[in-house]
C-alpha positions, 0 to 999 in steps of 0.5 A, a space after each residue: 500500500 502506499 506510505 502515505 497510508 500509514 498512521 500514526 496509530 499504526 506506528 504506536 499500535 507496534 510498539 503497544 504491541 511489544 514490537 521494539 522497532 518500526 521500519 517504514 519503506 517509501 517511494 523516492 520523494 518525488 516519485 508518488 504514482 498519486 497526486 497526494 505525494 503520499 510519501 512526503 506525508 508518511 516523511 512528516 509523519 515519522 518526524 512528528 513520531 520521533 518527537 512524539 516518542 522523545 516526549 515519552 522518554 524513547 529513543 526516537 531511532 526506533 522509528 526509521 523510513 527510507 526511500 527505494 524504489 521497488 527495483 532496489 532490492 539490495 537497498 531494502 535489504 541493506 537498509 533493514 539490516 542496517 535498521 535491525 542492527 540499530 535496534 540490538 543495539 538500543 535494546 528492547 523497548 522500555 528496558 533501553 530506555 530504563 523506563 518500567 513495563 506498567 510505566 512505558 504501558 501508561 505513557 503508550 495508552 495516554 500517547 493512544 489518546 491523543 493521536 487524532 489531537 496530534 494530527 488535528 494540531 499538526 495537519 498542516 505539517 503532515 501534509 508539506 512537501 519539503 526538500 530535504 530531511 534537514 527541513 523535516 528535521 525542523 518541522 517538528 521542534 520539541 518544544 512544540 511538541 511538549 507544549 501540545 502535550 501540556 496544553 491538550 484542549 478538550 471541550 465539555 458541554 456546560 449542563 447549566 447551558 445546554 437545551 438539547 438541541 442536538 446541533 452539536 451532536 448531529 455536526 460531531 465527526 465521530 459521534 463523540 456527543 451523546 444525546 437524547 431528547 430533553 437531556 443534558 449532551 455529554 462529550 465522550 472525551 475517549 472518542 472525542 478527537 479535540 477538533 472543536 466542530 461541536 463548539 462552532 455548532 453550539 448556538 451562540 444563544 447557548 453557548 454551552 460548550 467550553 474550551 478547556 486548556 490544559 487540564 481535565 474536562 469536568 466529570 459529566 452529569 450521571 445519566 439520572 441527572 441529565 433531564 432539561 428544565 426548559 427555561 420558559 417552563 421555569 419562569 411558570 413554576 415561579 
């Protein structure tokens, strides 16, 4: 398949998986037989992976791609060998890098989280063709990189404010707003990707749904707890 398709999810699902590291063989840049160029994508990827694993405490050398063309046998295989050899000598994965099996298992799910966060912040990284690996190389800075990790944005849904109009759940790309008629929305914050379509949905006469940077969303309303009051039928009572 082309390199392009190769997700930053794929990469970590390896390494979730034991696998201690992950080759990538690409097109020679320039070379793509699709429009899309996508193994300039699946270059972007790799640095931002790199930066991603420095962030958690690997070593970013487990992560290689080169380009060849299908007709370079002898460069794959001396590429892979070269690669393999570079991984022996890292050692297994957590323990070269003196990180505990429970602790690196933490920090690989937490990374799981927030891997369409990455790519909803980097998108337009992702997708850039640049000349040379030195360019790649300062794509992605380390410091941007920790800042996105210390100031993940989540979105929550205040339950003071919202009216249940389903405006934000109907518009939500993966279905991460749970609805139903007459009750409180709640975002799922697992499947929740932070791309902020239910904020620019919310009507500006709700304004229900909060950014929040930096730290936690709040924790929802228990499902017996979510039935609205409708406003007009307060003021009645009253």
């Amino acid at each position: 398949m082309c390199s392009g398709r190769v997700d930053l999810g794929f990469v970590l699902r390896a390494f979730s998986k034991g696998i201690d590291g992950v080759f990538l063989g690409a097109c020679h840049l320039g070379e793509c037989n699709y429009i899309t160029h996508g193994n300039y994508q699946a270059l972007n990827m790799v640095y931002l992976f790199k930066k991603i694993m420095e962030h958690i405490g690997l070593n970013p050398e487990r992560v290689r791609i080169n380009f060849m063309s299908g007709a370079e046998a002898n460069v794959f295989t001396e590429s892979v060998n070269d690669f393999v050899r570079k991984v022996k000598e890292i050692g297994p994965l957590g323990k070269g890098e003196g990180i505990d099996k429970d602790e690196l298992k933490s920090r690989l799910e937490e990374v799981g989280k927030l891997i369409p966060y990455f790519k909803m912040m980097n998108r337009q990284k992702l997708v850039s063709r640049l000349a040379n690996h030195e360019e790649c190389e300062r794509l992605f800075t380390k410091d941007e990189i920790d800042r996105q990790f210390s100031e993940v944005v989540s979105y929550y849904i205040d339950p003071a404010k919202c009216q249940a109009c389903m405006t934000c759940a109907r518009r939500c790309p993966v279905e991460a707003v749970i609805s139903a008629k007459n009750q409180v929305h709640v975002i799922d914050q697992d499947k929740c990707i932070k791309c902020g379509t239910c904020l620019e949905a919310c009507p500006p006469r709700f304004g229900a749904v909060t950014k929040i940077i930096g730290e936690p969303a709040p924790a929802p309303l228990p499902e017996d707890q979510r039935a609205i009051v409708r406003k007009t039928k307060e003021k009645e009572v009253a």
